[in-house]
C-alpha positions in Angstrom: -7.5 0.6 -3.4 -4.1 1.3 -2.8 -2.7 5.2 -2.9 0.4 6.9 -2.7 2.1 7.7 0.9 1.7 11.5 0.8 -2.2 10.7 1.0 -1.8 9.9 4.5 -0.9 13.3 5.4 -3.4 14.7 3.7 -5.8 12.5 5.4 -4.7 13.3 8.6 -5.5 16.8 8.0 -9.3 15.5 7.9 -9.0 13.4 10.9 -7.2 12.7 14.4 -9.2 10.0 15.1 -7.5 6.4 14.3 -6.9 2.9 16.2 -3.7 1.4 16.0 -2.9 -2.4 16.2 0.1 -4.1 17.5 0.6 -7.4 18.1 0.9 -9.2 21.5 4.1 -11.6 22.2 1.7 -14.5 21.6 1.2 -12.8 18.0 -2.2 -12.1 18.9 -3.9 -8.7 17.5 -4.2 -5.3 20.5 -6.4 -2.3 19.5 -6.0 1.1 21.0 -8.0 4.0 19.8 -5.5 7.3 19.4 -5.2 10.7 18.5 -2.9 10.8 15.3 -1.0 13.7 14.1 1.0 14.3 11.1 4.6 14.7 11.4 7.3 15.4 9.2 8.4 13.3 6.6 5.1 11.9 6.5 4.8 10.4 9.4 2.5 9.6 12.0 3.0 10.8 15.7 1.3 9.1 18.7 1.7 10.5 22.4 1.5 7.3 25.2 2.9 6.1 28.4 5.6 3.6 28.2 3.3 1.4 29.8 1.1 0.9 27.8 0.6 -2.5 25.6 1.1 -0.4 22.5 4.2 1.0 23.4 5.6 -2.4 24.9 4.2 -4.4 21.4 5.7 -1.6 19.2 9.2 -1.5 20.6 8.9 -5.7 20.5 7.6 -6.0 17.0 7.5 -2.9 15.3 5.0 -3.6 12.3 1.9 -2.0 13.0 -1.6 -0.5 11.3 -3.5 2.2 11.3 -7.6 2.5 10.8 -7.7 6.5 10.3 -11.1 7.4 10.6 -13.5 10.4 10.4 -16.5 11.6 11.9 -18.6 10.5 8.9 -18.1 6.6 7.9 -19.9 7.3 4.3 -18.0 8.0 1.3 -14.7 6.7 2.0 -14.1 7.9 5.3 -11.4 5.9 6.5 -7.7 4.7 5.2 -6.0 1.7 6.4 -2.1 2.4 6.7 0.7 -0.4 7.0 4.0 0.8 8.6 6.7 0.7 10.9 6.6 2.1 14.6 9.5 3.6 16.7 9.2 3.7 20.1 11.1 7.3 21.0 12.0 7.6 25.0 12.9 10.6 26.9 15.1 12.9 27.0 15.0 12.3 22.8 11.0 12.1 22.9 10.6 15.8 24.5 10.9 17.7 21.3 8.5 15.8 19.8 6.3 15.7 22.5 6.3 19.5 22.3 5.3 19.2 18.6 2.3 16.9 19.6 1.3 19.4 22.1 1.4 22.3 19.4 -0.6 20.4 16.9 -3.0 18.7 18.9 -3.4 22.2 20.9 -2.7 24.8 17.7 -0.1 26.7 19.7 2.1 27.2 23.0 1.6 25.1 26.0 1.0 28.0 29.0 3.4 26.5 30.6 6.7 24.4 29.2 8.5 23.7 32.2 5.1 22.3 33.9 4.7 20.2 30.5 8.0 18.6 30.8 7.6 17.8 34.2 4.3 16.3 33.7 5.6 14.2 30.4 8.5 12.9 33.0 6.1 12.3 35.5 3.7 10.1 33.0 6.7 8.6 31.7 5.5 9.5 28.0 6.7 8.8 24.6 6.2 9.0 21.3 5.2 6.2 18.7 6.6 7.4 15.2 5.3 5.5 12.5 6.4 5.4 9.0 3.9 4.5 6.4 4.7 1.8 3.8 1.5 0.9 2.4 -1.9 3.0 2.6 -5.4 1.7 1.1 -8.4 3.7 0.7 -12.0 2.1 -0.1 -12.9 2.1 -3.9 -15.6 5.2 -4.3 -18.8 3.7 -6.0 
């Protein structure tokens, strides 16, 4: 059943666990399994190389979905989340790449300068994804 956008975020505070699919140049379907994090504005934040086939089908075609799921599959313990994806390079992606780090960590990286460094190094960016459309499974 379909429910409001803000429930993503909440979800998200249940679960990091998710698989994201983009779609290939031939229109074809790619799965990746991610860690997820909630960002601002309720959206979705996903750490990557740029080259990756997600990255390179999201910056092509920027429609993409979500499978959030928990540990437990009973009870409703997934959403599926329609949205739109941007593909955020360095230098812009750093900042948010720190934020990934903080709240897939829950603090301060020992070491920023080695971070940044090593994000450069792995060529890393950041798939954004706004929500447009979340659906949960009806409870019964």
């Amino acid at each position: 059943m379909e429910v409001a956008l803000n429930q993503v975020s909440e979800f998200l505070g249940t679960t990091h666990r998710a698989i994201l699919i983009t779609r290939r140049r031939n229109g074809d379907l790619q799965t990746s399994a991610v860690r997820v994090h909630a960002a601002d504005e309720g959206r979705v934040l996903i750490s990557t190389r740029s080259s990756t086939a997600k990255a390179r089908n999201a910056a092509r075609e920027p429609r993409v979905t979500l499978s959030l799921i928990q540990e437990k599959w009973a009870g409703g313990a997934w959403m599926h989340v329609d949205g739109q994806a941007e593909v955020i390079r360095l230098p812009a992606a750093m900042p948010l790449l720190e934020q990934y780090y903080r709240l897939r960590e829950g603090g301060e990286h020992p070491d920023w300068e080695q971070y940044h460094q090593d994000m450069v190094a792995e060529d890393r960016v950041i798939l954004r994804i706004t929500p447009t459309r979340a659906v949960r499974p009806a409870r019964g």
